[in-house]
C-alpha positions in Angstrom: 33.5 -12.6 7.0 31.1 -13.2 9.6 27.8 -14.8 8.8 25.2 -13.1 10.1 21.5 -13.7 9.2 19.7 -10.9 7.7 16.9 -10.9 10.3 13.8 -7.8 10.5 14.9 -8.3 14.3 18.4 -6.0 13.8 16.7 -3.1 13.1 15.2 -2.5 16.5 17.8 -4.0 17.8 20.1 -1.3 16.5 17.9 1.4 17.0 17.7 0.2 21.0 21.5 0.2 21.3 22.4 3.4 19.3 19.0 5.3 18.7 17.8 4.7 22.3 16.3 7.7 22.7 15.0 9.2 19.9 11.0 9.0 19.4 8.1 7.6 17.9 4.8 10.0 18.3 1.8 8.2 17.4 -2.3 9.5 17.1 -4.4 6.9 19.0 -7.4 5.9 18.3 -8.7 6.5 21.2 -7.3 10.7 20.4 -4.3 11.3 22.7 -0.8 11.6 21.1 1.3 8.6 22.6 4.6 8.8 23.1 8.3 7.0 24.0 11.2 5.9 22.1 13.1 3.0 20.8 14.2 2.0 24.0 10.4 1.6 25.3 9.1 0.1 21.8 12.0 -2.6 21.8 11.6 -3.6 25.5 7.7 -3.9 24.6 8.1 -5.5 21.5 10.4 -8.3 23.3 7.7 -8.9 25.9 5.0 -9.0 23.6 7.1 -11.7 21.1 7.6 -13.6 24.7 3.8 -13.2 25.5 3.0 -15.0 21.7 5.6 -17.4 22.8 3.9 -18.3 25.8 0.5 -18.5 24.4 2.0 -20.6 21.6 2.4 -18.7 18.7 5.8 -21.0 16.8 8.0 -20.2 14.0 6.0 -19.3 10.8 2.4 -19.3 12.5 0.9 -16.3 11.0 -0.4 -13.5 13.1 -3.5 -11.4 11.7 -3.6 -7.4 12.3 -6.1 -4.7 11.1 -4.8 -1.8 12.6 -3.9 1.6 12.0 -0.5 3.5 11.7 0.5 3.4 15.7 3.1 2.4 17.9 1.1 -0.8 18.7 0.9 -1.8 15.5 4.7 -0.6 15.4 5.5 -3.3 17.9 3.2 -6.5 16.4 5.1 -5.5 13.0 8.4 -5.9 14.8 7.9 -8.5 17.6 5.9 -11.0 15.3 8.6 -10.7 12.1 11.6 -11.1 15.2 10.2 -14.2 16.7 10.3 -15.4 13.3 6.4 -15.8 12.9 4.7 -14.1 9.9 3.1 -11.1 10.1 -0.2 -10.4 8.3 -1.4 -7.0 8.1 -5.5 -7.5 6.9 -6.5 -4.5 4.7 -9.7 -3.4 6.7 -11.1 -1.4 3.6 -11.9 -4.9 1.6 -15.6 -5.9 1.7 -16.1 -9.4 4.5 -16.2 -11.2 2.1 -12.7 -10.8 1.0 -11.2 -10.7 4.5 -12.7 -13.5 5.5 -10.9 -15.2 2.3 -7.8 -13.9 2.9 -7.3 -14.9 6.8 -8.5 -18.2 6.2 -6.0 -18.5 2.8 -3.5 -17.6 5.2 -4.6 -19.4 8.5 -4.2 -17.2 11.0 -3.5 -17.9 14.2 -4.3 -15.1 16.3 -5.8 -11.4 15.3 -5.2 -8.1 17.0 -7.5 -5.1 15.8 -8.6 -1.8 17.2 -11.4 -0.6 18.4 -12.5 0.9 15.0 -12.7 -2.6 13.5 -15.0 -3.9 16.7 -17.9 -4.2 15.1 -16.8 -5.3 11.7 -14.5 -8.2 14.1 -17.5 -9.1 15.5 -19.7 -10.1 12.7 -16.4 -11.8 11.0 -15.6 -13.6 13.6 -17.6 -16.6 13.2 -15.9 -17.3 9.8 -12.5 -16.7 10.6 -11.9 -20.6 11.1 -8.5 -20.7 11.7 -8.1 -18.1 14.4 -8.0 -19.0 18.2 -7.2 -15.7 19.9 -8.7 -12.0 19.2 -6.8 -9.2 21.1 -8.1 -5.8 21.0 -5.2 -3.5 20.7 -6.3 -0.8 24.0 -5.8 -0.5 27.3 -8.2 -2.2 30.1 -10.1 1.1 30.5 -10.8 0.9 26.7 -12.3 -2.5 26.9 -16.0 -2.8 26.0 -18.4 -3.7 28.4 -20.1 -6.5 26.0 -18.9 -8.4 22.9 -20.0 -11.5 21.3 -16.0 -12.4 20.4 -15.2 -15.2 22.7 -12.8 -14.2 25.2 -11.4 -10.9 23.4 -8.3 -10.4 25.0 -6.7 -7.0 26.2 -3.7 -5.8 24.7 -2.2 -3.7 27.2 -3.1 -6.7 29.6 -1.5 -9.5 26.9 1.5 -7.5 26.0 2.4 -7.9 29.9 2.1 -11.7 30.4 5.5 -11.7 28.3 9.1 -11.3 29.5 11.0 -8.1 28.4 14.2 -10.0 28.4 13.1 -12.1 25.4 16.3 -13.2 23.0 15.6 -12.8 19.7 16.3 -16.0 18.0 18.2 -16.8 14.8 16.9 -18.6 11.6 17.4 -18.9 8.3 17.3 -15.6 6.7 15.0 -16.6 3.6 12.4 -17.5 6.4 8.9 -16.0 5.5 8.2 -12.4 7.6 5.3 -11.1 6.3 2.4 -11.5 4.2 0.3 -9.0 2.2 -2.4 -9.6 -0.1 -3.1 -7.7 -3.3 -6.6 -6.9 -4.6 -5.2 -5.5 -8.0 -6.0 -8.6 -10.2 -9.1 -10.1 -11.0 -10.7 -13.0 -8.5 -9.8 -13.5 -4.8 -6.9 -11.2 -3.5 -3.5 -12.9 -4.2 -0.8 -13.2 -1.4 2.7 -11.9 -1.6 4.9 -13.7 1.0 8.1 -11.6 1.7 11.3 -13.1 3.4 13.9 -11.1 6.5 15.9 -11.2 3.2 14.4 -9.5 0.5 13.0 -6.9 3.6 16.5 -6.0 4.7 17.9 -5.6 1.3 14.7 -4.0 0.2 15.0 -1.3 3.1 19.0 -0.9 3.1 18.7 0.1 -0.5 15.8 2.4 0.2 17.8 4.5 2.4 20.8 5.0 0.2 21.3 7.9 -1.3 20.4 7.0 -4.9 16.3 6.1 -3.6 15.1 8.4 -0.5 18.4 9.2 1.8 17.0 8.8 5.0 19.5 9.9 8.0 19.1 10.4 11.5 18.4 13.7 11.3 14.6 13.4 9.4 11.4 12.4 11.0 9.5 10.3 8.9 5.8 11.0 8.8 4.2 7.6 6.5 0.7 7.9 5.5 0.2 5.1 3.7 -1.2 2.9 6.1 1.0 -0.2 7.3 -1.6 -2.5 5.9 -0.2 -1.3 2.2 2.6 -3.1 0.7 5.3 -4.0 3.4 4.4 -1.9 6.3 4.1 1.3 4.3 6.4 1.2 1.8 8.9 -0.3 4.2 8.7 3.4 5.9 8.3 1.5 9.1 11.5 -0.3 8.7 13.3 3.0 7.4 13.4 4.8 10.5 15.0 2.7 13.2 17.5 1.5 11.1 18.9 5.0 10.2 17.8 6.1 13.9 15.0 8.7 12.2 12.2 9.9 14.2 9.0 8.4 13.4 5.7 9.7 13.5 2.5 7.8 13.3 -0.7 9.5 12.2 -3.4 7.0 13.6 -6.4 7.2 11.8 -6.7 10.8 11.3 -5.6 11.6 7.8 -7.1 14.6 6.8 -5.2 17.5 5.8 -5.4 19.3 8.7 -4.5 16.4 11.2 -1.7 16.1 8.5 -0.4 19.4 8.6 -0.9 19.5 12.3 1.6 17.2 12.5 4.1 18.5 10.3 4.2 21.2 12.4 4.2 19.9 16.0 6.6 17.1 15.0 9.0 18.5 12.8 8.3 16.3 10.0 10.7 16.1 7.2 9.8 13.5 5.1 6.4 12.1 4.5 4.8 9.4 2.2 1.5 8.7 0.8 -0.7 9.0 -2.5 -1.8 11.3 -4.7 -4.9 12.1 -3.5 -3.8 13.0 0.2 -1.2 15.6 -0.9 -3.6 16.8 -3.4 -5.4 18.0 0.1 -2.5 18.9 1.9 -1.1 21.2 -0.6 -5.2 22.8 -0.3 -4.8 22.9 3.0 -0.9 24.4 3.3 -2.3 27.0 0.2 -5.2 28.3 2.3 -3.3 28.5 5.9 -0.7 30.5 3.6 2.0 29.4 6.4 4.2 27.1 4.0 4.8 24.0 4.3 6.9 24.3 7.8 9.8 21.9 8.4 8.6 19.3 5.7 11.3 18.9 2.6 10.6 16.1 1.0 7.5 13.9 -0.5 7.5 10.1 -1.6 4.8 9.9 -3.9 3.2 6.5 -5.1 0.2 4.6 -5.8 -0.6 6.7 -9.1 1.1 9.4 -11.1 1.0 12.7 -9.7 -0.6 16.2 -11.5 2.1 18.3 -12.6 -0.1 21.2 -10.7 0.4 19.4 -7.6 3.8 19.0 -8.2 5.1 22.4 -8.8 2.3 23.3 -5.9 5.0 21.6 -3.3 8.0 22.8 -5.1 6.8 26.6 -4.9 6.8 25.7 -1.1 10.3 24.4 -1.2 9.3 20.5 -1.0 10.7 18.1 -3.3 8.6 15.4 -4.9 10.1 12.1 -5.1 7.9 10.0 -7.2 8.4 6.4 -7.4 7.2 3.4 -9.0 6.3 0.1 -7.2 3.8 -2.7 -6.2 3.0 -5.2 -3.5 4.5 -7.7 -5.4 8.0 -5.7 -5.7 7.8 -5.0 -1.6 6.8 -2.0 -3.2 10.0 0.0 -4.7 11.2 -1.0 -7.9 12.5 3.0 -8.9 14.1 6.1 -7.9 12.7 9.1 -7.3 16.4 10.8 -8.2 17.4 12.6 -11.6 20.3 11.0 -14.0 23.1 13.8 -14.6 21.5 14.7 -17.8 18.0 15.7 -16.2 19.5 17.3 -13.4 21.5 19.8 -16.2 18.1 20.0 -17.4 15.6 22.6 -17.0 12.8 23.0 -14.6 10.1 22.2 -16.9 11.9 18.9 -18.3 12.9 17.8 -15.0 9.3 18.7 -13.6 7.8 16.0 -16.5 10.8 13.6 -15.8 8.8 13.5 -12.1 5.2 12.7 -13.5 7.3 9.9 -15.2 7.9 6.6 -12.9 11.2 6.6 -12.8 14.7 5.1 -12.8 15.4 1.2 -12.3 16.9 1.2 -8.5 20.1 -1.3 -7.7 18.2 -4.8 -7.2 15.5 -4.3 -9.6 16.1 -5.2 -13.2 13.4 -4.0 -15.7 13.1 -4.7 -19.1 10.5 -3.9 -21.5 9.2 -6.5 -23.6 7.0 -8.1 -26.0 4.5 -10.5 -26.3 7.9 -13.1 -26.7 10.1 -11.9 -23.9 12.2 -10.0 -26.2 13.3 -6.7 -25.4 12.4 -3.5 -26.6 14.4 -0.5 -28.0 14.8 2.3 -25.2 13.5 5.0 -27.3 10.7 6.2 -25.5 8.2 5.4 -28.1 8.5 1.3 -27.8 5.4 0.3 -25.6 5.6 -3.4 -24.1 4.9 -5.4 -21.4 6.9 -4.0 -17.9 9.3 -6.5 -16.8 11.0 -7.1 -13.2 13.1 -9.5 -11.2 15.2 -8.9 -8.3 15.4 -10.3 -5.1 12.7 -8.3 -3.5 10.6 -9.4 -6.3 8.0 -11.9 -6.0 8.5 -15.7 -7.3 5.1 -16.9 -7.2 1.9 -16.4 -5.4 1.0 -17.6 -1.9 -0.3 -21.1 -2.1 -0.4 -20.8 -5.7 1.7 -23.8 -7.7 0.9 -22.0 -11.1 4.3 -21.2 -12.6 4.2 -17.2 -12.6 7.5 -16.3 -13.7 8.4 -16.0 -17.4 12.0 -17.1 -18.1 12.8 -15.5 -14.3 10.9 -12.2 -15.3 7.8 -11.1 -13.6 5.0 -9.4 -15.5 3.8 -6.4 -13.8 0.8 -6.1 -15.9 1.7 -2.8 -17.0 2.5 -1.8 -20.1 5.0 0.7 -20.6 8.1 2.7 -22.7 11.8 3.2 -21.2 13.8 6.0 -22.8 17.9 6.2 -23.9 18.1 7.9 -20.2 16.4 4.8 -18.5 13.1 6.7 -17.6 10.4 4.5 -17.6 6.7 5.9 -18.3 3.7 4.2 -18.0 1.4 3.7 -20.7 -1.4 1.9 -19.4 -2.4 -0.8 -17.3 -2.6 -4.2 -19.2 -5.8 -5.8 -17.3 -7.2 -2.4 -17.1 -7.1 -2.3 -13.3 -8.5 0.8 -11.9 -6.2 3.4 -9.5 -8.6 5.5 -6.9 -7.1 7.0 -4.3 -4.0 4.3 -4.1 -6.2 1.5 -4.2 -6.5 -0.8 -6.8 -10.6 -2.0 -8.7 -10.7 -5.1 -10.3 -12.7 -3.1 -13.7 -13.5 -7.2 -14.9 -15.2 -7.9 -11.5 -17.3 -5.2 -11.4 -18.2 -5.4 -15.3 -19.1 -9.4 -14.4 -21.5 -8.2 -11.6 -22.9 -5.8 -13.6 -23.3 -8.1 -16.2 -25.7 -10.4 -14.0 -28.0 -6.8 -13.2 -31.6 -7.3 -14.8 -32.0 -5.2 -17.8 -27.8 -4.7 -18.5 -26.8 -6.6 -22.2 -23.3 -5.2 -21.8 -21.1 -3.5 -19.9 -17.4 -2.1 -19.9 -15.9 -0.1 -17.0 -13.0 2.0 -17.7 -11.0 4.4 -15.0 -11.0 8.1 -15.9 -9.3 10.7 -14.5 -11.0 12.5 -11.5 -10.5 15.6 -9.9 -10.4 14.5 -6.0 -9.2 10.4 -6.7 -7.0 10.8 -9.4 -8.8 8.1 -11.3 -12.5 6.8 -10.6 -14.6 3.8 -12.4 -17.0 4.9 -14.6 -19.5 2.1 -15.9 -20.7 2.0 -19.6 -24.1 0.3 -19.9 -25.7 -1.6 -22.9 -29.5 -1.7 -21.6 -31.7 -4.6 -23.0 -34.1 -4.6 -24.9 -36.6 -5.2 -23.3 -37.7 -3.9 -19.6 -34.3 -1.7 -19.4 -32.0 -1.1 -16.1 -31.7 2.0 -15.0 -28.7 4.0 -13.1 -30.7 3.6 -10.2 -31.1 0.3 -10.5 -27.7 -1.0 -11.4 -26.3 1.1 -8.0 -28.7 -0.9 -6.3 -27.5 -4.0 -7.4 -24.1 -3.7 -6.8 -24.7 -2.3 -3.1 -23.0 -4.9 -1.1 -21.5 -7.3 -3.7 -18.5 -4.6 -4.1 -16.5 -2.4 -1.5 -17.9 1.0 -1.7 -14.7 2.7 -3.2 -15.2 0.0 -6.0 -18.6 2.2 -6.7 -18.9 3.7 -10.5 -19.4 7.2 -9.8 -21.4 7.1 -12.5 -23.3 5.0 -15.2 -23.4 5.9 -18.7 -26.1 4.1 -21.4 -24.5 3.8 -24.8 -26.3 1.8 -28.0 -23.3 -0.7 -28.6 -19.6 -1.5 -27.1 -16.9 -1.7 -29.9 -15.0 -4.8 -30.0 -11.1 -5.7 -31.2 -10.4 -8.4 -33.1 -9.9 -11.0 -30.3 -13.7 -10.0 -29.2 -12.3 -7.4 -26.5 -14.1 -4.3 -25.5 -11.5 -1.7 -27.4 -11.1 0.2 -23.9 -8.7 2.4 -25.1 -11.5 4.0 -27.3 -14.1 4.5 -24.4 -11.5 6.2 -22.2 -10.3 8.5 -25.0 -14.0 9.0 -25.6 -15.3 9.7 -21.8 -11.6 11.1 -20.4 -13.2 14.1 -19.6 -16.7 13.2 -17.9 -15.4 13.9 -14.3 -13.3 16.8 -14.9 -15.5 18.8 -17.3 -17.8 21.2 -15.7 -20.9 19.9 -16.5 -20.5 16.9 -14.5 -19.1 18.9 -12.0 
């Protein structure tokens, strides 16, 4: 057999010599719809690898982005991975402080941005101290008169100092591609270096027919944005290897840009969290037009409602829930029934979707106790969710701490797996807080709050909310003496914390209840408060 590297730079590639002409529609920015196809976005992702080249971006160099879902951000995704540099999609919604971290834990080289991230760019810039070029990701008519970033560089302008006839090159397959960092542990964000490797075995086995059984005919709407584990779920990937049409929806995702979308477009297939479909479905309910050409939903990032659920499947949409995290590239489950649920009937298989799922090919789960031993798949048997594969993380970037327990990584969940292999989550080992897809350190928070004049003690806990899914609440022990108010605390916290981190609310109780191991007994404040966002009177 011929050996052939499994490089990120086949899929365009592919898509360029059999796809050529199908098309990726992106929202700008700047407003207009953009569009071309695979044959544009592969010549300009060759001259923009040859203009990073020239400037003297080399193998492994990591290259910064903060960008929306577009077909610019398409091509640095693409022409960075291909030249065999890494590519290092920032999160924009951390607070500076953590950005700043996180480019100069990964010593970047170079940054591209949009114009919506100018004037956060421009205050970071001073700290970033390992990056020598900025290139704002517009056209020359887009450029800003004034800017305090040192020769900010044009894209449009940039992109053409390359040559379109660039060869991709060929490395080692288990070279790094790209980097994401997770802020769903406590501390500094955590890096999560993937390889061309586990990224084409990751995508491959996400578009078999056994995970999401994408084809040429679909056009793939992802709203996760591409700074979320690997280029949105890998839905960036997806598409020009099975020749799909991709649509990018910018930074307009509200329900009616959505839907707009949908229905322009043709979209078949889309992917995001909870909380935006929650909107959608309000939005396709109240137009009373259906749902249009859509068929299909990948849901992740949190359980979805049941009410949601069935709310798509009255429209003729099927939910495809899935389990995954940055540090499993994401997916580590399918979203499609064993024989025995699909006999089922509609009420059991509409529970078996709030569930997370079945282990997919390349992910091996087991769940286990506090010794590594594994647990009886009865459904009832809760233990510690365990994964390896080889899309599954080793270690930490730049972190010599031995992660791995006997080749198993901990996912920090805990969880039960039934005699059909359904796993079901039972709740989150170091209590890290859901909202909207993004993960809340609770322990950070509680440690700043902790510090607040007037606060003895304080627990947060995530509760279920009507709009997020799941929202921080913070639980107060005031002192003594001279007291801290709501008020206050909120004040305090105001620019130590990003504002989705925010406690919607603060509660004062006389004493926190401790385990025997001197932990808060959370379990017993969210039982006690589960209802504070959802009940009417808070409402």
């Amino acid at each position: 057999m011929q050996n052939q590297p499994l490089l990120l730079s086949s899929l365009l590639r592919h898509a360029d010599r059999f796809h050529a002409n199908t098309e990726i529609v992106s929202r700008t920015v700047e407003g207009p719809i953009h569009r071309y196809t695979y044959r544009d976005a592969a010549r300009r992702t060759r001259q923009l690898a040859s203009a990073l080249q020239r400037w003297g971006v080399q193998y492994s160099d990591r290259v910064a982005t903060m960008a929306w879902n577009n077909y610019r951000h398409f091509e640095l995704e693409h022409g960075v991975t291909g030249m065999g540099a890494v590519w290092h999609a920032i999160n924009p919604r951390l607070i500076p402080a953590q950005i700043i971290y996180i480019a100069n834990h990964a010593e970047d080289k170079v940054l591209f941005f949009e114009s919506s991230f100018l004037p956060l760019v421009e205050k970071l810039a001073p700290e970033l101290k390992t990056v020598r070029l900025f290139v704002l990701m517009v056209d020359r008519v887009s450029m800003p008169a004034a800017t305090t970033i040192p020769n900010l560089q044009c894209y449009e302008d940039f992109i053409k100092t390359g040559d379109e006839n660039f060869v991709w090159p060929e490395f080692d397959e288990l070279s790094a591609s790209s980097l994401f960092y997770t802020s769903g542990t406590t501390g500094n964000p955590k890096g999560v270096l993937y390889s061309h490797r586990s990224d084409l075995l990751h995508v491959i086995t996400e578009c078999g027919a056994h995970s999401f059984g994408f084809t040429t005919q679909d056009t793939i709407l992802p709203m996760t944005p591409m700074f979320h584990a690997n280029g949105a779920w890998g839905f960036t990937y997806a598409p020009p290897m099975v020749g799909a049409k991709l649509v990018l929806p910018g930074p307009k995702l509200d329900a009616a840009s959505v839907a707009e979308l949908i229905e322009t477009e043709g979209v078949t297939l889309t992917a995001g969290v909870p909380t935006l479909y929650t909107k959608l479905l309000q939005h396709f309910t109240e137009q009373g037009r259906g749902a249009g050409t859509l068929k299909r939903i990948a849901v992740a990032g949190s359980a979805p409602a049941p009410s949601m659920m069935e709310g798509f499947e009255r429209l003729g949409v099927s939910v495809n829930h899935i389990w995954g995290m940055t540090e499993t590239s994401p997916t580590g489950t399918t979203p499609q029934p064993s024989r025995k649920v699909a006999r089922s009937s509609a009420q059991e298989q509409l529970h078996r979707k709030t569930m997370q799922g079945r282990p997919l090919f390349g992910v091996d789960v087991k769940i286990a106790d506090e010794n590594g031993n594994e647990m009886p798949r009865d459904g009832k048997s809760s233990g510690r969710l365990m994964v390896r594969g080889p899309w599954v993380l080793s270690g930490y970037y730049r972190e010599e701490k031995p992660l791995l327990e006997d080749g198993w990584f901990n996912t920090g969940d805990l969880a039960v797996m039934d005699d059909d292999n359904y796993i079901q989550l039972t709740d989150r080992a170091k209590d890290v807080i859901k909202s909207g897809g993004e993960w809340i350190s609770s322990i950070d928070v509680e440690n700043l709050a902790i510090g607040c004049p007037g606060v003895a003690e304080a627990a947060v806990i995530g509760i279920p909310h009507p709009q997020w899914e799941e929202r921080p609440l913070l639980i107060v022990v005031p002192a003594a003496s001279e007291p801290a108010t709501a008020k206050s605390i909120i004040a305090f916290l105001e620019g130590k914390i990003a504002k989705w981190w925010m406690p919607d609310d603060v509660i004062f109780i006389d004493a926190l209840t401790y385990g025997a191991t001197g932990k808060v007994q959370k379990m017993e404040l969210r039982q006690r408060f589960a209802g504070h966002y959802t009940s009417k009177k808070s409402a």
